[in-house]
C-alpha positions as CSV (number, residue, x, y, z in Angstrom):
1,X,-8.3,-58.6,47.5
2,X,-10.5,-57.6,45.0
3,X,-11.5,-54.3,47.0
4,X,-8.6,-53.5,46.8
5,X,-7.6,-53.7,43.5
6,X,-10.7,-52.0,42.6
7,X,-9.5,-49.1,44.7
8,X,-5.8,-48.6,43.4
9,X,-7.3,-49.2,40.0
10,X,-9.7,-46.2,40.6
11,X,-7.0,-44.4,42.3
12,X,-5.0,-44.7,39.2
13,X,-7.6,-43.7,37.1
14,X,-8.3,-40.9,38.9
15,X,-4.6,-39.9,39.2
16,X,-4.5,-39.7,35.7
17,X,-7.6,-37.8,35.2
18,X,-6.1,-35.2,37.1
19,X,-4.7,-32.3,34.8
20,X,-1.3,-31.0,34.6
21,X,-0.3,-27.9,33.6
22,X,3.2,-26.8,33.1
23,X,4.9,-24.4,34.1
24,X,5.0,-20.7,32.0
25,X,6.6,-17.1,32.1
26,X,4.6,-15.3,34.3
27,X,4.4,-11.3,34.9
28,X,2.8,-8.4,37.4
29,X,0.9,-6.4,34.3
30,X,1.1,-2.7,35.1
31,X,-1.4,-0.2,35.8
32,X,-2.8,1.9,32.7
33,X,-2.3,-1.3,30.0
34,X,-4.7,-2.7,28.2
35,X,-4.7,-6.4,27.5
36,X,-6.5,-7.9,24.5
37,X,-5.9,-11.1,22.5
38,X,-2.8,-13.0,21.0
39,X,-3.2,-12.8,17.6
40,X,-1.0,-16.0,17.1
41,X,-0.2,-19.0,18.6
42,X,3.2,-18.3,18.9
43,X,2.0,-14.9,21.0
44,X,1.3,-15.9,24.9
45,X,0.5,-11.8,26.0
46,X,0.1,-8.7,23.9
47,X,-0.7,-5.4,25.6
48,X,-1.9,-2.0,23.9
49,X,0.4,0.8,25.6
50,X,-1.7,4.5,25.2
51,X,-0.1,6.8,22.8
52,X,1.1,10.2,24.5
53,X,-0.4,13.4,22.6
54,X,1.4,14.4,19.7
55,X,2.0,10.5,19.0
56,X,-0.2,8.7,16.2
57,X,-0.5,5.6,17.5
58,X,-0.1,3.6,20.7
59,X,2.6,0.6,21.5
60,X,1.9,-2.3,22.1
61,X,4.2,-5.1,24.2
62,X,3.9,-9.1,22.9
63,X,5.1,-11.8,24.7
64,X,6.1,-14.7,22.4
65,X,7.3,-18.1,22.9
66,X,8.4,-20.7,20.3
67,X,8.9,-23.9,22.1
68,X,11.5,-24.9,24.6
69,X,14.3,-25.1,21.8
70,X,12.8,-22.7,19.1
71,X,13.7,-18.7,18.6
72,X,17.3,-19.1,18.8
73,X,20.1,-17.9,21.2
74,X,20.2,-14.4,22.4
75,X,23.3,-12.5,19.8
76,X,21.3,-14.1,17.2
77,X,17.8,-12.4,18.8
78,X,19.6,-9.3,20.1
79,X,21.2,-8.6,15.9
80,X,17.6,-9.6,14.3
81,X,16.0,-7.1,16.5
82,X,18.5,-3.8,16.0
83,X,18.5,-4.9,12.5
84,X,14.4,-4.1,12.8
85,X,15.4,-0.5,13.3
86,X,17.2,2.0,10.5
87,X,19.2,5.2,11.2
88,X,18.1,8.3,9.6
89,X,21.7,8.7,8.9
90,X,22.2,5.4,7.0
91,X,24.6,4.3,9.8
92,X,24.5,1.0,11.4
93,X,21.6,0.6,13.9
94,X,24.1,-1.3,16.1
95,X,26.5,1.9,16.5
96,X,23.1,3.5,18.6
97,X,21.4,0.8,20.0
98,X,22.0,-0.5,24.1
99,X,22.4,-3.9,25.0
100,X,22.6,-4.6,28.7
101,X,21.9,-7.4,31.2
102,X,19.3,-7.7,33.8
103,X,18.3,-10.1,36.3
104,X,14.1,-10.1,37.2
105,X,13.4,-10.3,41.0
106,X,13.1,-14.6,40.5
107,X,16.5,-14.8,39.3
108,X,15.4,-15.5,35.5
109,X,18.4,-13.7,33.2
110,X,17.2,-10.6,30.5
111,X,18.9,-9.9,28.0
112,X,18.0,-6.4,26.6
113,X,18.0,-4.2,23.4
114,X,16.8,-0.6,23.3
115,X,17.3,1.3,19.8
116,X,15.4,3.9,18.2
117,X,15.2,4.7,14.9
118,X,12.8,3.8,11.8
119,X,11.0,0.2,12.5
120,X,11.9,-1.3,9.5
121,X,10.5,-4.8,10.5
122,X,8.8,-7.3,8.4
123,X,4.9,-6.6,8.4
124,X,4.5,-10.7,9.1
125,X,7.2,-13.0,9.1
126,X,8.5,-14.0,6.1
127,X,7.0,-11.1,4.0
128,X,8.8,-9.0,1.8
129,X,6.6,-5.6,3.1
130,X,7.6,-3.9,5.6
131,X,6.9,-1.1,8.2
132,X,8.8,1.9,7.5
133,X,7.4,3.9,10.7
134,X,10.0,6.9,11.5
135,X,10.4,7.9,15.1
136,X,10.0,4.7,16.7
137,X,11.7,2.6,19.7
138,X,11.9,-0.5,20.2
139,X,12.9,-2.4,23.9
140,X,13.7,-6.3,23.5
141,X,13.9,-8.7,25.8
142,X,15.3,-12.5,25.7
143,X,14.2,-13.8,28.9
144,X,16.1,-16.8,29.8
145,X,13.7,-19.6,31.8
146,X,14.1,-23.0,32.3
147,X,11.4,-24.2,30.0
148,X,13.4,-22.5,27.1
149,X,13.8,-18.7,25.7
150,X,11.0,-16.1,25.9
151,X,10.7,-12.9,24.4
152,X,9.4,-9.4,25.2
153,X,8.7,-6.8,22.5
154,X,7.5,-3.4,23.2
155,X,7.3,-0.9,19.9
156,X,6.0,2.1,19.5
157,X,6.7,5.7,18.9
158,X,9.3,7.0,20.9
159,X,7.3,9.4,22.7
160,X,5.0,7.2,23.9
161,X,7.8,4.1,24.7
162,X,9.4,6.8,26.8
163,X,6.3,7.4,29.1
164,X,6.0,3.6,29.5
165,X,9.3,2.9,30.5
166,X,9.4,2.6,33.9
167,X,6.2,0.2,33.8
168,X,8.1,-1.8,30.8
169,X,10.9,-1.7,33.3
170,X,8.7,-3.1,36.6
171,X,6.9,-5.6,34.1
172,X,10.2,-7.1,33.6
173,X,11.6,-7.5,36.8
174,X,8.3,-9.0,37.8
175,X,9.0,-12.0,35.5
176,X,9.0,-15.2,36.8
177,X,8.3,-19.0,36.1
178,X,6.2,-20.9,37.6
């Protein structure tokens, strides 16, 4: 009897030894990005996108998650992110930018903006700088998993978001959670 208490105890102690991990967004990364370090918490991926010639910097592509009930539903994502963006014209960013639904090869639901413009986005959150970077697009993505809402940011100069597209595109449909 006491052998085998001794041995359900151990089993026990060893089950909970064992480690869990949960579940997270997952993606195929594309061919020609580099990867480097989150520079926040917040930030699970960020990628450097080369610049084409004739643009002055690269883009880059951040993967973000806030918790499984943080970073708000997706009209509320989908307006703070056109609002990022100013028309040269003064008129609203919303009259140029497309939103459109997409489904990744798992199933998970994207929602997506793409508007160009001026990136007018805070420099940090919270901060009353901002960028004023003309020529720039911007691809959004509120990806919908069962753990709660992820998001996909790719910014950059137009140019250079343009020659990246299709890879943005395949990164996206490669999303899943596991």
């Amino acid at each position: 009897m006491t052998t085998m208490l001794s041995t359900i105890a151990l089993t026990l102690i060893t089950l909970a030894a064992v480690p869990f991990s949960a579940a997270t967004l997952k993606f195929d990364v594309p061919a020609g990005w580099t990867s480097k370090a989150p520079t926040s918490s917040m930030r699970i991926a960020e990628f450097t996108l080369p610049r084409v010639t004739g643009d002055s910097e690269d883009a880059s592509v951040t993967v973000f998650f806030f918790g499984a009930s943080q970073g708000g539903n997706v009209q509320a994502n989908i307006d703070r992110w056109i609002g990022q963006m100013a028309q040269p014209d003064g008129q609203p960013s919303s009259k140029v930018a497309r939103t459109t639904a997409s489904t990744a090869a798992s199933g998970l639901k994207l929602s997506i903006v793409d508007v160009s413009g001026t990136y007018v986005a805070e420099v940090a959150p919270g901060s009353s700088e901002r960028f004023n970077k003309l020529g720039f697009r911007q691809i959004a993505v509120y990806v919908a998993t069962p753990g709660g809402p992820y998001f996909v940011k790719c910014v950059g100069p137009a140019a250079t978001v343009a020659k990246w597209h299709d890879s943005l595109q395949a990164f996206l449909r490669s999303a899943r959670y596991e």
